[in-house]
N, C-alpha and C positions, 0 to 999 in steps of 0.2 A: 604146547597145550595137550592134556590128554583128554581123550576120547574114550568112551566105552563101546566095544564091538559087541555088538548084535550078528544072531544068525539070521537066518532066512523065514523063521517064525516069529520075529521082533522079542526075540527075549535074549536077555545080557547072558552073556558068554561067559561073567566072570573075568574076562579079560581086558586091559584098556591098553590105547595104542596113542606113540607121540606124535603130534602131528608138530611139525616144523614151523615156530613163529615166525620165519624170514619168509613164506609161502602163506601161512594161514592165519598171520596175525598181525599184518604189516599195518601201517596208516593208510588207507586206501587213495589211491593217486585219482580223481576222477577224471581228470582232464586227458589222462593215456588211457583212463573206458574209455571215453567219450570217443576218443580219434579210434580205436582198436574193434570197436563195435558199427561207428561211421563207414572204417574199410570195409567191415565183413559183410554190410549190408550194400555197400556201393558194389561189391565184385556180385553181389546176388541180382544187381541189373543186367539184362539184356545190351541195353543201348543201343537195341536197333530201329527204334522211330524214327519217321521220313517225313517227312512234308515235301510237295513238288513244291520249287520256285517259278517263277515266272518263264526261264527259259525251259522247264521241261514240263507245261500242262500243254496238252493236243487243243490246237486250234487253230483257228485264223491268223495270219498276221494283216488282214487288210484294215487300215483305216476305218475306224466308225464313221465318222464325220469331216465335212472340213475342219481344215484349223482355223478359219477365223468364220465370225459375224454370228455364231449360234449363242453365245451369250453365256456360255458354260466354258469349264474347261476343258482344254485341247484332250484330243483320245487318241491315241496310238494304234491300240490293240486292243482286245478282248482279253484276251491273257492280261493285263493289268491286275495289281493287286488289287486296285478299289473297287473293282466288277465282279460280281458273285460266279464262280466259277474261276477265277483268276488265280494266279500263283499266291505263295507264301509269302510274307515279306520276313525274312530271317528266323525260315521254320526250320525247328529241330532236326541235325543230321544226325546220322548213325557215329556214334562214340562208345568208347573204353571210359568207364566210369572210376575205375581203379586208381590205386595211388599209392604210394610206397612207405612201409613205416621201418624205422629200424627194430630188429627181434628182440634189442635189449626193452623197449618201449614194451612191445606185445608181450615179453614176461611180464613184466611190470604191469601191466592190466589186466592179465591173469591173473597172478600175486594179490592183487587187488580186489579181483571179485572172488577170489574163495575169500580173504580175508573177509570180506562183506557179506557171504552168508555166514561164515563160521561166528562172527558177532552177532547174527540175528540166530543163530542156534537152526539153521535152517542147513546143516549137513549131517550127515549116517554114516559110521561105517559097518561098514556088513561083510563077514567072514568069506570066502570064497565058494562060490555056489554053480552048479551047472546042472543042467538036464540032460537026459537020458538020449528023448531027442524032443525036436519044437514043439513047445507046448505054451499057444496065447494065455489056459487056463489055468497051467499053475504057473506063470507071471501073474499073473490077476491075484493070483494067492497072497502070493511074495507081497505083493504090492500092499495088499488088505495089508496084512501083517506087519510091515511095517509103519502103516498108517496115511499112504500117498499114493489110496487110489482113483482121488477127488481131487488132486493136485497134479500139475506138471514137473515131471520126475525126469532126472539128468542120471543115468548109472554108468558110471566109470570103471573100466574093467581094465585090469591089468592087462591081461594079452586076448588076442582076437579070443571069444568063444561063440562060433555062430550057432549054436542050438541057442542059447540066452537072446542071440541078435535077433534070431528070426521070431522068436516065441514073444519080442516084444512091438513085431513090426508092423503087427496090427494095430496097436493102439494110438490115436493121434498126439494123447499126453504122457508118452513114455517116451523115453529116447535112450539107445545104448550105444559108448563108444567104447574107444580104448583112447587110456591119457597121453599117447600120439594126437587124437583127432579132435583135443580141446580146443576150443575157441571162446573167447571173452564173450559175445554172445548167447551163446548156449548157456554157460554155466549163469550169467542174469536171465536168464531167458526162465530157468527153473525154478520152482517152488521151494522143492527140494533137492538136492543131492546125495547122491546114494553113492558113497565111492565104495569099492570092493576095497580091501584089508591088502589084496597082493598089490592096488594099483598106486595108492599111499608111495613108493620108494620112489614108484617110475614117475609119479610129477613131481615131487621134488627134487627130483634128479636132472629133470629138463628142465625146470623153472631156477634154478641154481645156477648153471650153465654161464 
């Protein structure tokens, strides 16, 4: 499919660029989002919630009452679970929320979700661009111009440039990587996509694989 590349002012360059059907225009698999987005969000838990059980809340172990003639049931301990203050009864331990997919899958649901936005018309590519040094306010520019600075914006950069990274680390709806640091969430996660022109080879390179 071709593309027409935009600079850093959102005006056409004159130039279009192919973007690879086997990467950005497949049938979308949703059931490898589904798992590829499920992982990325389970490794984002902790899994360190506790609950005491019965054997480790501090207290008594002496007998409330006798065992028999009270007309209730028998009481062991205070630590019981039916007693306010009592342990857990099969409360949450500390776990690894993670789980393991195969990488051809997680192409495959990258593959997926650029195909899903390149159908809804909801990707850029923009000519290779840098600053001088960090500047939040001409990203703010950038952003005006190309019309995504009301939306949550995914910019994809061929190799690290950290004056770009830092200039956009202000803003809570901008995000900048490099197409190393893709992930199936992220790219649904955005509005829009903004891929740089140089980083074009580098995911289809890795998504091909």
């Amino acid at each position: 499919m071709e593309v027409k590349v935009l600079d850093i002012n959102g005006k056409e360059t004159g130039r279009t660029i192919t973007l690879s059907d086997s990467v950005f225009a497949i049938e979308p698999n949703n059931h490898a989002v589904y798992l590829d987005v499920k992982q990325y969000l389970a490794n984002q838990r902790q899994g360190t919630h506790k609950a005491k059980e019965r054997n480790e809340v501090a207290g008594s172990t002496r007998k409330l009452k006798k065992q028999k003639g009270t007309g209730t049931a028998r009481a062991g301990s205070k630590k019981s679970p039916v007693f306010v203050g009592g342990g857990t009864i099969f409360g949450p331990r500390p776990r690894s929320y993670s789980f393991k997919l195969n990488k051809s899958l997680k192409r495959l649901a990258r593959k997926s979700a650029f195909s899903i936005k390149a159908k809804e018309s909801n990707l850029i590519v923009v000519e290779d661009f840098s600053f001088e040094a960090p500047s939040t306010k001409k990203f703010l520019t950038v952003l005006s111009a190309l019309g995504v600075q009301n939306k949550k914006s995914l910019f994809i950069l061929g190799d690290t440039n950290n004056n770009v990274y830092l200039s956009s680390r202000n803003l809570q709806a901008s995000k900048v990587v490099t197409n190393s640091e893709l992930n199936t969430y992220s790219i649904l996660n955005a509005n829009k996509l903004v891929l740089l022109e140089g980083a074009v080879e580098g995911i289809v390179e890795n998504l091909s694989k």
